[in-house]
C-alpha positions as CSV (number, residue, x, y, z in Angstrom):
1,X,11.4,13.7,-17.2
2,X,11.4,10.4,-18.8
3,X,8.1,8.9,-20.3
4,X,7.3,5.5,-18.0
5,X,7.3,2.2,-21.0
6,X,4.0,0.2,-21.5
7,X,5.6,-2.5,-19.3
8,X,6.7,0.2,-16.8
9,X,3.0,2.1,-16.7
10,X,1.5,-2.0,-16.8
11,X,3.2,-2.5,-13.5
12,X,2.8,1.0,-12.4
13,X,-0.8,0.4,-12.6
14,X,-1.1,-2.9,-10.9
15,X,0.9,-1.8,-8.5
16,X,-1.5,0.9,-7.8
17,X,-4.3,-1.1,-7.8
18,X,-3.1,-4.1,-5.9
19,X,-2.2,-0.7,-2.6
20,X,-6.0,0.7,-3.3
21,X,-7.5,-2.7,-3.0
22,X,-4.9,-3.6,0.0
23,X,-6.1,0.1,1.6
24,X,-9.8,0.1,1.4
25,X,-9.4,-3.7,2.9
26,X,-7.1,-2.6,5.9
27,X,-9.4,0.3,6.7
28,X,-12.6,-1.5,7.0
29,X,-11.3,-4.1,9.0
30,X,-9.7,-1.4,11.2
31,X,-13.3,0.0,11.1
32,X,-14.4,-3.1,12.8
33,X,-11.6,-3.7,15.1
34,X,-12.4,0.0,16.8
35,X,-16.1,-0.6,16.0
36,X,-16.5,-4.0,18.1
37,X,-13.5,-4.3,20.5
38,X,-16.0,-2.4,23.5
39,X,-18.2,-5.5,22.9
40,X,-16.2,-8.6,22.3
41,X,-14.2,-10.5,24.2
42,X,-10.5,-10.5,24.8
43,X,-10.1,-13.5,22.7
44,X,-12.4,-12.5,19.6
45,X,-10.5,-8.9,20.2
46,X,-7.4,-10.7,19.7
47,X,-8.6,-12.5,16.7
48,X,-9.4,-9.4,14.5
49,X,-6.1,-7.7,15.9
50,X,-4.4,-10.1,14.6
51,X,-6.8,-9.8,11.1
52,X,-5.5,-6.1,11.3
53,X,-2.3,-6.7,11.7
54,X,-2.1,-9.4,8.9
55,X,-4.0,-7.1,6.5
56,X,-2.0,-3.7,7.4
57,X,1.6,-6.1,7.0
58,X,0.1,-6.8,3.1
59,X,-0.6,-3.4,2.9
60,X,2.7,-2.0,4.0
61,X,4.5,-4.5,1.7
62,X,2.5,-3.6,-1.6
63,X,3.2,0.3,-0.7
64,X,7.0,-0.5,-0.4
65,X,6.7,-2.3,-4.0
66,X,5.2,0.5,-5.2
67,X,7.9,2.8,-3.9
68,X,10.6,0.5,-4.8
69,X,9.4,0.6,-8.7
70,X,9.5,4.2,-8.3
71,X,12.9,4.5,-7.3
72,X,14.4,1.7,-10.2
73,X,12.3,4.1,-12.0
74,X,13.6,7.4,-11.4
75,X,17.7,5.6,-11.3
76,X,16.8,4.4,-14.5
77,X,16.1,7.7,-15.7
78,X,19.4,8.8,-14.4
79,X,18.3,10.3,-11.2
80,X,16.1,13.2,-13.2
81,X,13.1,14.4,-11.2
82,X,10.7,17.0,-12.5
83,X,11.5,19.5,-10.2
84,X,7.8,20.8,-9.7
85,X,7.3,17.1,-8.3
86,X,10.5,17.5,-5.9
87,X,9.6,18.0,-1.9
């Protein structure tokens, strides 16, 4: 297994932070979404599925950063994986 580099483990963590942030967000306004759509209308229903679905896109894309620095990661460490971290 290959250490990860101070610039490697700076991304790593932003990376991390930036999907936390983006999850926590994405979940409470999916909280309100389910929460209010019995008493709104169709057009203010609309408006925070759309919210949603702008919020869970962000999401989605910071989580596919995340797993894309993983993977230069690992073929930058020649393809090694620790096997007690392997599925």
């Amino acid at each position: 297994m290959q250490l990860l580099s101070r610039r490697m483990r700076s991304q790593l963590r932003a990376l991390q932070a930036k999907v936390l942030e983006l999850e926590a967000r994405r979940n409470s306004v999916l909280h309100v979404f389910f929460a209010s759509r019995t008493v709104t209308t169709p057009p203010a229903q609309r408006e925070l599925w759309l919210e949603f679905s702008c919020v869970d896109q962000d999401y989605r894309i910071a989580v596919s950063e995340l797993a894309r620095l993983c993977q230069v990661h690992r073929q930058g460490a020649g393809g090694r994986v620790n096997p007690a971290s392997a599925p």
